[in-house]
SEFIZA-3560 file (N, C-alpha, C; in Angstrom, 3 decimals):
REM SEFIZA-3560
<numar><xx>-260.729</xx><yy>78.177</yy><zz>-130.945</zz><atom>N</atom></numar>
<numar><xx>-259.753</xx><yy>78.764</yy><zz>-130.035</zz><atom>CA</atom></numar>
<numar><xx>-258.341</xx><yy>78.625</yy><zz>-130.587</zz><atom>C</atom></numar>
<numar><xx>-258.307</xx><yy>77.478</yy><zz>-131.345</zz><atom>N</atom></numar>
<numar><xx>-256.664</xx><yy>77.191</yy><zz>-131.771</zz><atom>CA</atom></numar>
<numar><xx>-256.565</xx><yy>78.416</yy><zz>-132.706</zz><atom>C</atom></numar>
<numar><xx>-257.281</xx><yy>78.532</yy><zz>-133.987</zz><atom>N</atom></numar>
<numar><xx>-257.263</xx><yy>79.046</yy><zz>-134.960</zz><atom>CA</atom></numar>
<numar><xx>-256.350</xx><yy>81.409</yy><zz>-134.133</zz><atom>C</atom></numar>
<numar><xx>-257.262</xx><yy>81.560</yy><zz>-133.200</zz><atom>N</atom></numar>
<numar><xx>-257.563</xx><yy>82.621</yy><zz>-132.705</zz><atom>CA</atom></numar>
<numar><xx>-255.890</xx><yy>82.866</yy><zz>-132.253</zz><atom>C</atom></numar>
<numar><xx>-255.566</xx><yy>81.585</yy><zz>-131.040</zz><atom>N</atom></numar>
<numar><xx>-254.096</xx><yy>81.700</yy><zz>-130.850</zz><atom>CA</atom></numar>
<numar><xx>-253.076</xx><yy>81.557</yy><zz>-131.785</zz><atom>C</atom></numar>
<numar><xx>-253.499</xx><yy>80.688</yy><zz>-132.891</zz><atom>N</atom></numar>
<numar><xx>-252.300</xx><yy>81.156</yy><zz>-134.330</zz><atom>CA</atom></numar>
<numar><xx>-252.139</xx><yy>82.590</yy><zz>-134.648</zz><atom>C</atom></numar>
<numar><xx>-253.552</xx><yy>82.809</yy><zz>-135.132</zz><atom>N</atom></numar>
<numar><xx>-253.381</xx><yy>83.965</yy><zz>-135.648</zz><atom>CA</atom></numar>
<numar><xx>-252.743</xx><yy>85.119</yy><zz>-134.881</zz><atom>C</atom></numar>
<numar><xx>-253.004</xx><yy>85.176</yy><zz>-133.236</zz><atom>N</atom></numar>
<numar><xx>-252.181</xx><yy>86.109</yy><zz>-132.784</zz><atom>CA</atom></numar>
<numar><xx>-250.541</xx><yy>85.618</yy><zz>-133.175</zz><atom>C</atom></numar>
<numar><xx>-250.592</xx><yy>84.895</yy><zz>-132.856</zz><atom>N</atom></numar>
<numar><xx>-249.013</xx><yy>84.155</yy><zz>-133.002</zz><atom>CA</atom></numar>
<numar><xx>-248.492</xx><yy>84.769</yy><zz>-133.960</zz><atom>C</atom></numar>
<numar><xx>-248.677</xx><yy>84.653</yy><zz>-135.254</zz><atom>N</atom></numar>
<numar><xx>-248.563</xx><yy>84.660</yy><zz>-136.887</zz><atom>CA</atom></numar>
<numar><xx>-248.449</xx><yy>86.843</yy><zz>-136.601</zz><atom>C</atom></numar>
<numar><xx>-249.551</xx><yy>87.125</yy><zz>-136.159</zz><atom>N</atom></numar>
<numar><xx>-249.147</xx><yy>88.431</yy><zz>-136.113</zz><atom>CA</atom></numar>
<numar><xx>-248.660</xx><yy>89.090</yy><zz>-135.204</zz><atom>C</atom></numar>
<numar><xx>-247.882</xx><yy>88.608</yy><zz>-133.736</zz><atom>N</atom></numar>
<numar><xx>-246.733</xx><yy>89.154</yy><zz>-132.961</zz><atom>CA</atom></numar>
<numar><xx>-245.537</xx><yy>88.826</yy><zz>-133.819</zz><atom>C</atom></numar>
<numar><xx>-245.406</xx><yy>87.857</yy><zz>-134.362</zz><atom>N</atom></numar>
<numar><xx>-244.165</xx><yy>87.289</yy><zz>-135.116</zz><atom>CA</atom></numar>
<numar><xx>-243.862</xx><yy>88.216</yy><zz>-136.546</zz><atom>C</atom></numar>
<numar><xx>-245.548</xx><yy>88.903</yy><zz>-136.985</zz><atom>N</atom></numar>
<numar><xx>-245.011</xx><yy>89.911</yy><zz>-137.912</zz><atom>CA</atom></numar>
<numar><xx>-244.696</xx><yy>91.331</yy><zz>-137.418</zz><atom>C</atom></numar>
<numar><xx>-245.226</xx><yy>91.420</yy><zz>-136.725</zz><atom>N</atom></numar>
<numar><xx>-244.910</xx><yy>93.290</yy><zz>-136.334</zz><atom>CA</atom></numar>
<numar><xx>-243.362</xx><yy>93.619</yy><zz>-135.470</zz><atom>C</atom></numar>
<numar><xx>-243.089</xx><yy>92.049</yy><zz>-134.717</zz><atom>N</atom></numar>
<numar><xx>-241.504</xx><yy>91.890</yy><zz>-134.564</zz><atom>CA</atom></numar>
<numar><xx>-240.407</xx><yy>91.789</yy><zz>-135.489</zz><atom>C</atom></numar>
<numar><xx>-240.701</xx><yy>91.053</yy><zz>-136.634</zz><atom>N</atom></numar>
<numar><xx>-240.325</xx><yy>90.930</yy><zz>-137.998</zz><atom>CA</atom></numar>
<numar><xx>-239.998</xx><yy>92.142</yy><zz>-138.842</zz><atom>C</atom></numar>
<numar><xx>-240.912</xx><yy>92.808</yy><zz>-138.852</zz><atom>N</atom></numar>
<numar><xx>-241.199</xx><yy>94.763</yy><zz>-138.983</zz><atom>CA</atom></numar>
<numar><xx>-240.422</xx><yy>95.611</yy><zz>-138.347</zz><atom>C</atom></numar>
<numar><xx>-240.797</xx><yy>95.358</yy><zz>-137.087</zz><atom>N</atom></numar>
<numar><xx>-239.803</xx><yy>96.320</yy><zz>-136.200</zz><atom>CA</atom></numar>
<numar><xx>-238.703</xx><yy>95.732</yy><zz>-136.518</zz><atom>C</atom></numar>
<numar><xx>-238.399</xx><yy>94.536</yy><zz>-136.219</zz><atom>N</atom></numar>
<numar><xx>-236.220</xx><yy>94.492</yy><zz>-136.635</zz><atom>CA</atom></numar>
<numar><xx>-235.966</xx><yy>94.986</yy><zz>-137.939</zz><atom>C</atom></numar>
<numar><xx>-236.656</xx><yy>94.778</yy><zz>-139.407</zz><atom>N</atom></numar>
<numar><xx>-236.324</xx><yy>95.103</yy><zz>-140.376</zz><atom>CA</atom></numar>
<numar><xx>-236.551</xx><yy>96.450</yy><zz>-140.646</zz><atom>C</atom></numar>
<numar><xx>-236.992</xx><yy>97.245</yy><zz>-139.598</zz><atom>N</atom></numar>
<numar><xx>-236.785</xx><yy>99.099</yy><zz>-139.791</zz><atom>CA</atom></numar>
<numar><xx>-235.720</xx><yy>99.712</yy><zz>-138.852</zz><atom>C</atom></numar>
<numar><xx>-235.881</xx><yy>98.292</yy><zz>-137.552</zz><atom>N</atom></numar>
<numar><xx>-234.545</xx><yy>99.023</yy><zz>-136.858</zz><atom>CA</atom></numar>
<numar><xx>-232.862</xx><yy>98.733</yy><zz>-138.130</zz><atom>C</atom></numar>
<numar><xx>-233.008</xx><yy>97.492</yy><zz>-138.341</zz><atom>N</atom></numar>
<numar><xx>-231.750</xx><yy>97.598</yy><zz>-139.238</zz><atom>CA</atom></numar>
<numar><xx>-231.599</xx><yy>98.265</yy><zz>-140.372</zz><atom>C</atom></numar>
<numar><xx>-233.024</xx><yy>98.350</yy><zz>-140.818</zz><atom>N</atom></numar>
<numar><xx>-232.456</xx><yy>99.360</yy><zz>-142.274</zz><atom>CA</atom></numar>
<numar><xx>-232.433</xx><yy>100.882</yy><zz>-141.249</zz><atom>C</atom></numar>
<numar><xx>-232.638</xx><yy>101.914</yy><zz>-140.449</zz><atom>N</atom></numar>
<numar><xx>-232.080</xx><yy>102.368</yy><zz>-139.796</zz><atom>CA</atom></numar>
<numar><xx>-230.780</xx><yy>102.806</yy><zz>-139.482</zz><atom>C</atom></numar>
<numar><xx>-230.470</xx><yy>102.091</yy><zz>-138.975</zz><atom>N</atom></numar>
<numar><xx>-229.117</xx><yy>101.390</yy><zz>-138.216</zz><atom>CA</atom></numar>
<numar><xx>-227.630</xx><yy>101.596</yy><zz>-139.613</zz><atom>C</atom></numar>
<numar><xx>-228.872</xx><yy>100.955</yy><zz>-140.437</zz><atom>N</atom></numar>
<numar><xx>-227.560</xx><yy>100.830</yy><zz>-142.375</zz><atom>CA</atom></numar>
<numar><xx>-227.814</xx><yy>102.308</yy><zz>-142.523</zz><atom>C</atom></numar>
<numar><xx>-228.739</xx><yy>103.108</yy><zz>-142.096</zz><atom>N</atom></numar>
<numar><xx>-228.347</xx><yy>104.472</yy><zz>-143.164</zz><atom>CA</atom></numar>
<numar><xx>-227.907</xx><yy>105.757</yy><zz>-142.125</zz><atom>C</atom></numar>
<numar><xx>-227.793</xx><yy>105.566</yy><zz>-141.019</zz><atom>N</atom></numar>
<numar><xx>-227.123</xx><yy>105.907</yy><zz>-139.763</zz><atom>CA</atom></numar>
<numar><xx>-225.326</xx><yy>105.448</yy><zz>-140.083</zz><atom>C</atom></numar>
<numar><xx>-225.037</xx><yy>104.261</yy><zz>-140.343</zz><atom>N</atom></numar>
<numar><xx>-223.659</xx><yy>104.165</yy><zz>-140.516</zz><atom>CA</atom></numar>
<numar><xx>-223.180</xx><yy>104.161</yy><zz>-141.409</zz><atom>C</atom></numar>
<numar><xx>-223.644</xx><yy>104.767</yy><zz>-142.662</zz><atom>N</atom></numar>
<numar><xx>-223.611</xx><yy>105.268</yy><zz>-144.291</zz><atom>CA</atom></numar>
<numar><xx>-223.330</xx><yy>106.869</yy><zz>-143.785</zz><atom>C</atom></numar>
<numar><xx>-224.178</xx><yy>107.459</yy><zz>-142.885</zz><atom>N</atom></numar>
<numar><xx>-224.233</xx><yy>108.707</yy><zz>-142.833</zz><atom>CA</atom></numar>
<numar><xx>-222.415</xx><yy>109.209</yy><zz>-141.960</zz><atom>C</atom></numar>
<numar><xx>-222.339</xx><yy>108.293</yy><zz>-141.079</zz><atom>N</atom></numar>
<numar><xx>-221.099</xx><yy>108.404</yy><zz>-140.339</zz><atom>CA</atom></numar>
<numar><xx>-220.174</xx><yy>108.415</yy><zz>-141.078</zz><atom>C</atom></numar>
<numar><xx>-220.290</xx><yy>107.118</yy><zz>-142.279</zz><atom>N</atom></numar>
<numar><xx>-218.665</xx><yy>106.863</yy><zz>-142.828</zz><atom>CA</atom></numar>
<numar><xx>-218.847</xx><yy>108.487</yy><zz>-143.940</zz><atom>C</atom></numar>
<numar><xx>-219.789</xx><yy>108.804</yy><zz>-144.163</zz><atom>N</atom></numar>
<numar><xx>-219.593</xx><yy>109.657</yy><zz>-145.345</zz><atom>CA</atom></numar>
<numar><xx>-219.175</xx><yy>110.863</yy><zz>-144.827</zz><atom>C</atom></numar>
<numar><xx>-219.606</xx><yy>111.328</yy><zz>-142.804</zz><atom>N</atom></numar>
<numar><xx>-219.048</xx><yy>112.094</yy><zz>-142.528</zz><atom>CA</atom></numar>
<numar><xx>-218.027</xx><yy>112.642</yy><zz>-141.768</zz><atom>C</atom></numar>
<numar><xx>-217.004</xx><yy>111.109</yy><zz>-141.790</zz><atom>N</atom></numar>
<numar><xx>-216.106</xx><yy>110.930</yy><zz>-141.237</zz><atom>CA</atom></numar>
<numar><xx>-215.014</xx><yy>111.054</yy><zz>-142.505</zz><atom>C</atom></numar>
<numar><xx>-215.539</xx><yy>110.669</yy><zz>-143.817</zz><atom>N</atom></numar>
<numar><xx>-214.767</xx><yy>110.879</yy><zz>-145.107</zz><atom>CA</atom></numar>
<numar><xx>-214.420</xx><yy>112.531</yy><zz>-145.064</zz><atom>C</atom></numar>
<numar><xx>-215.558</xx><yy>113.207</yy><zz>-144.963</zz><atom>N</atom></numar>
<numar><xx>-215.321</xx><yy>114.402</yy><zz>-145.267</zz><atom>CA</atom></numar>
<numar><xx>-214.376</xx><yy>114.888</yy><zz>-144.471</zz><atom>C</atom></numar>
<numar><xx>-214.692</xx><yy>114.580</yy><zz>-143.070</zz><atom>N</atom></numar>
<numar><xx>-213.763</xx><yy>115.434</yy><zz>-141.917</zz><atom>CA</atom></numar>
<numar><xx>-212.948</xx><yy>114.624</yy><zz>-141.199</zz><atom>C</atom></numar>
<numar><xx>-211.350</xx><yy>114.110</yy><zz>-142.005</zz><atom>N</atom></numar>
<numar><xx>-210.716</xx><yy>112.724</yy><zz>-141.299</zz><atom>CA</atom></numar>
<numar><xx>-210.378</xx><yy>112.483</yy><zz>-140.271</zz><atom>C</atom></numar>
<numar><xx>-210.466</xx><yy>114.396</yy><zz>-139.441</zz><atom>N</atom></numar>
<numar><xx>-209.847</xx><yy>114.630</yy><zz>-138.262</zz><atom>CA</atom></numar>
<numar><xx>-210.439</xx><yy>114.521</yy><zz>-137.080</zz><atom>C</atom></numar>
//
């Protein structure tokens, strides 16, 4: 039984791990896209 509750453990902790590291890389090429199109158009 222990073994069963790690392992869920071990894999909620990865697919949360996953999801933050796609929301932030996301997030980085979303505000790459802004500054580049705020360069173009200053106004």
């Amino acid at each position: 039984m222990e073994i069963i509750l790690a392992n869920t453990v071990l894999g909620v902790l990865l697919v949360l791990g996953l999801g933050a590291a796609g929301t932030a890389i996301g997030f980085g090429i979303l505000g790459g896209k802004l500054l580049e199109g705020s360069a173009r158009q200053p106004e």
